[in-house]
N, C-alpha and C positions, 0 to 999 in steps of 0.2 A: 455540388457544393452545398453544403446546408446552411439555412436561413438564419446564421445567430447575428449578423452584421459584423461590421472591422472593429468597434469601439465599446459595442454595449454587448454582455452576454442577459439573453433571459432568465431572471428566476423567478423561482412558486411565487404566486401570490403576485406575480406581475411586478416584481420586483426589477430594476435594470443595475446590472454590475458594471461599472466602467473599468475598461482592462488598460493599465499604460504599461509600456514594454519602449523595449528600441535601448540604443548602445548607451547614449546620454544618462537613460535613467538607470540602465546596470552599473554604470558606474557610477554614480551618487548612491546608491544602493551598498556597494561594497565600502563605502561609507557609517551604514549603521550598524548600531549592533547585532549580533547574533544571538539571540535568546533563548528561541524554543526548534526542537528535534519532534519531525515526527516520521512516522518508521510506517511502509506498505509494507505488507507480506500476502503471500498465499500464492494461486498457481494463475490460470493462460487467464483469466477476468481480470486480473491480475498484473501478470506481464500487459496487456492489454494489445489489441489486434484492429483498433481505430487507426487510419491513416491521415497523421498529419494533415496532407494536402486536401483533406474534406471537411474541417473549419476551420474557422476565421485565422488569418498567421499569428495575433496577439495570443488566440487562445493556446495555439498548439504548439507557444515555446513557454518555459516558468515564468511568475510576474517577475519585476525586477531586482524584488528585492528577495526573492527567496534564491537559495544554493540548492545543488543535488551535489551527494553523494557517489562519485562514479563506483563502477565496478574495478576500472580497470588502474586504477590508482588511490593513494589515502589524499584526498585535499580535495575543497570543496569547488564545483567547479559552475559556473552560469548562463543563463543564455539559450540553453538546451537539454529537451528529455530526455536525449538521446545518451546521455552519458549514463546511463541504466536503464534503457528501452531498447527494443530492436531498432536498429534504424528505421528513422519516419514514423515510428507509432507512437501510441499514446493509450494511456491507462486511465482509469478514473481519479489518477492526479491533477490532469488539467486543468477540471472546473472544481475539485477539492481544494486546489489552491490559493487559486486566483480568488476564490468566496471567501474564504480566513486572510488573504494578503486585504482585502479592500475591508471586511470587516475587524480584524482585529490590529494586523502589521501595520497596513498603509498612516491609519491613523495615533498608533502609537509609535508611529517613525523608528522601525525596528524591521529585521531581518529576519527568516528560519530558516532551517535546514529541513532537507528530506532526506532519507534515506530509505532505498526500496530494494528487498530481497524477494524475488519471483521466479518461477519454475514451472511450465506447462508439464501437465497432468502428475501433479505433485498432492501427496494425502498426507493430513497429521499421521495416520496412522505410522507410515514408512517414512517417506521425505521429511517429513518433520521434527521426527522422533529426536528426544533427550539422548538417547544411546549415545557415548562416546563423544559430545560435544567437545567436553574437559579435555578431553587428549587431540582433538584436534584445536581447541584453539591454543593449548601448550605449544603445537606443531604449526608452524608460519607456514612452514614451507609448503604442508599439505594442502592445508586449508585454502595457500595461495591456490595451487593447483585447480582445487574445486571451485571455487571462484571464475574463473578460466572457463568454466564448461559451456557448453553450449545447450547443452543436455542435464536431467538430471541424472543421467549416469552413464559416461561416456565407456561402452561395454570393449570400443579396442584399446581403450588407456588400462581400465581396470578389469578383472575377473570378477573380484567382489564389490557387492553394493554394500557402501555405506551412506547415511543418511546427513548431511551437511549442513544444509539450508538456514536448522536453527545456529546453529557454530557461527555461519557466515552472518545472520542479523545482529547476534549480539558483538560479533570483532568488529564488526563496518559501525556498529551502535554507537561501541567505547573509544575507537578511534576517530569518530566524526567527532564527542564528547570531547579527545584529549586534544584536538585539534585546535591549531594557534588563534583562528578566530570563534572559538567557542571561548579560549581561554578557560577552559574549569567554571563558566560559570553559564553555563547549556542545561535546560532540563528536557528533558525526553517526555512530552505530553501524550501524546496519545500511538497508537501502534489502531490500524486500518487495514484489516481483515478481510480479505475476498478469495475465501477458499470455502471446499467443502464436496466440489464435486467428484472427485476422485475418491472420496469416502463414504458417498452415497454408491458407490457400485457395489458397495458389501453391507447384508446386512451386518456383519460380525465387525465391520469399519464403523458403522453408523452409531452404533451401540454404544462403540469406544469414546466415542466424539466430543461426547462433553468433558468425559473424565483426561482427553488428550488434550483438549485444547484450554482447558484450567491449569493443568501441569505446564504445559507452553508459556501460557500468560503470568505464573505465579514464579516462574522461573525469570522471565524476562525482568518483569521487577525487581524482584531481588537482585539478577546478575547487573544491570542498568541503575541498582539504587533508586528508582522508582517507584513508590509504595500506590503513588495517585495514578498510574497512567491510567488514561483512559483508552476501551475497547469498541472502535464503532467496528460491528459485525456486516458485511453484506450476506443478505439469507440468501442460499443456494436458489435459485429459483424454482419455484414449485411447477411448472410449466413441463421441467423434464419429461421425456419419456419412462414411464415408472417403469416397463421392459428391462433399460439398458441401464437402470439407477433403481433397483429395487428398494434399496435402503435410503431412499429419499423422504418416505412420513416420517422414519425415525431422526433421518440428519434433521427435518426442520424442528421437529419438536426436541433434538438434544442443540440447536442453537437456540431457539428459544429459553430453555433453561438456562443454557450456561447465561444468558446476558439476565435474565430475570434473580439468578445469584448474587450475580457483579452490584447489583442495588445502581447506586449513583454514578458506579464508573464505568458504565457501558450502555450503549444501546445497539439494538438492529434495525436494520435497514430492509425495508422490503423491494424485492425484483419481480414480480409479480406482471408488473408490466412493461417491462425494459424492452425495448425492441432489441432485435439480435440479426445476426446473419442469416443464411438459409441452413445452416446445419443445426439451427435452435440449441444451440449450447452457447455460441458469443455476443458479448454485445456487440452490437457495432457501434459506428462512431457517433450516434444520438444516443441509445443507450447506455454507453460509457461517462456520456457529459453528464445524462439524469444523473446515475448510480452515484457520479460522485460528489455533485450538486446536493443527493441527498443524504450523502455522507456527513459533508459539510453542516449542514442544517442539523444532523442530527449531535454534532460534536458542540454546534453552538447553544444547541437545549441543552448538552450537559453543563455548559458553561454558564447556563441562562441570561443567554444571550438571545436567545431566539426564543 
């Protein structure tokens, strides 16, 4: 069990976060408004592979007052990650949330939403690709399907791959939007980014990266009507095995750019020293709390808040 205690989580700077949670407050919770959307994507850092049961219970369910987005229906649902995580795990949402719930929600007695689209070993280049969005989200029925996977490309359903992922962030986006407790009046703030490894195995991936992942971001806004969003980047970690991830100087110097373009609406995030598993590509469950701890921290410098 790791050392963050039942009530307080630690932050930089020796900071302490008081977490309240429990049924009481979920339901005074569905009570406030709903204001602000903020959308995970990218691949397994991502999906996240920290287990619940190894911290504190407060931390490893939403605070109270935020919603998630399930996968597996349109309405927003509470109480649990688990309604787009694998069962029992947890992502760098946990302590990304719970940090913007006690600094910005708690205090402005208001609600968000999440909404997270993940995919283990998924690349802009393929997985995430534009190709063909427009016709699947014309297409419910497919789209539903893909939704449904368990995989990103489930090879005894289909022969061909196609590429979904982006389709599926922006239908779950506009639907969490048109939804009855948003009511029309939801903004989509920032979109939190933890992808890049699967595009560091190619150089001719890595290359692409910036110019993929600006068409991604410039599209999202537009389709979402969000001109402001903001982009916090997690940087691939530079620790990889450069072997098995040759295109990794180029993935980190093409995130770098792309966030050094964005000016005021993005920043990255360094992983550098995240702890991980023994296969040194995941974080584990301290890892995952840093990563998203300094997510957090760096979305509130864009807010200048921090």
């Amino acid at each position: 069990m790791l050392s963050l205690g039942i009530a307080l989580l630690c932050l930089p700077g020796g900071q302490a976060l008081s977490i309240h949670s429990g049924h009481r407050d979920i339901e005074q919770a569905k009570e406030l408004p709903l204001t602000d959307i903020f959308l995970l994507a990218g691949q397994s850092n991502c999906v996240g592979l920290g287990k619940q049961d190894q911290i504190a219970s407060d931390v490893a369910t939403p605070p109270s007052n935020a919603f998630v987005w399930p996968r597996s229906r349109n309405d927003w649902e509470t109480g649990t990650w688990n309604a787009f995580n694998l069962p029992g795990l947890f992502g760098p949402e946990a302590s990304f949330f719970h940090m913007i719930a006690n600094q910005i929600y708690q205090p402005a007695k208001e609600s968000f939403g999440v909404v997270k689209v993940a995919k283990i070993n998924t690349s802009v280049k393929n997985d995430w690709s534009l190709e063909n969005y427009e016709n699947l989200l014309a297409n419910q029925t497919m789209l539903g399907q893909f939704k449904m996977w368990g995989n990103r490309w489930e090879r005894n359903i289909s022969d061909v791959f196609t590429p979904w992922l982006f389709a599926n962030l922006v239908d779950s986006a506009k639907k969490a939007l048109k939804s009855d407790r948003c009511g029309g009046k939801c903004n989509v703030k920032a979109l939190l980014w933890v992808q890049g490894e699967a595009d560091a195995h190619e150089d001719e991936y890595a290359m692409e990266y910036e110019n993929s992942l600006k068409l991604l971001v410039d599209k999202l806004r537009d389709e979402l009507g969000a001109p402001d969003l903001k982009v916090i980047v997690a940087q691939v970690s530079p620790e990889l095995d450069k072997k098995g991830y040759p295109g990794l100087p180029l993935m980190l110097q093409a995130q770098q750019s792309f966030v050094r373009h964005e000016g005021d609406k993005a920043a990255l995030v360094k992983s550098n020293d995240l702890e991980k598993f023994s296969d040194n590509l995941h974080y584990n469950e301290t890892g995952l709390q840093e990563l998203g701890s300094r997510m957090a921290w760096a979305y509130l410098k864009l807010l200048g808040l921090h």
